[in-house]
C-alpha positions as CSV (number, residue, x, y, z in Angstrom):
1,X,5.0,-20.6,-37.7
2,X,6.3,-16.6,-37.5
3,X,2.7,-16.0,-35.5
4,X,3.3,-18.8,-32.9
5,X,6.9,-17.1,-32.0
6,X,5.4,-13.8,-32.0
7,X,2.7,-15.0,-29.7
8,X,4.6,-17.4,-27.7
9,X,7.7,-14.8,-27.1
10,X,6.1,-12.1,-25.6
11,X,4.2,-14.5,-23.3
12,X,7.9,-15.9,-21.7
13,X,8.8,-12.2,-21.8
14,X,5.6,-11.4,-19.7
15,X,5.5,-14.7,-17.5
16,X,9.5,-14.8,-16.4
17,X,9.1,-12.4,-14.6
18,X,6.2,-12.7,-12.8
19,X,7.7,-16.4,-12.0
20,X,10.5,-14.7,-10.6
21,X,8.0,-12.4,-8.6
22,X,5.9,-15.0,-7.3
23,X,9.0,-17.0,-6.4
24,X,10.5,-14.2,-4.3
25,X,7.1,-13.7,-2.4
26,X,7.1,-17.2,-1.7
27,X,10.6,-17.3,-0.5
28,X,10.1,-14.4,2.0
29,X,6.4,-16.2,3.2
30,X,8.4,-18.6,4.2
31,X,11.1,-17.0,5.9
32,X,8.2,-14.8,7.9
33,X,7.1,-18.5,8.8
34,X,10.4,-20.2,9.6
35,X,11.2,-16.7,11.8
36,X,8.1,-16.8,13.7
């Protein structure tokens, strides 16, 4: 079970933030959209 947290750990580490990331870029697409 130690290898599936060391696998699955690093994986939230490295998708948070590119959730956050894409999020943002959404977010601000549609605020170019809702402006225009």
């Amino acid at each position: 079970m130690t290898h599936v947290t060391d696998v699955v750990l690093p994986m939230l580490v490295l998708i948070t933030p590119l959730g956050a990331v894409v999020l943002a870029v959404a977010s601000a697409i549609r605020l170019d959209h809702e402006i225009d």
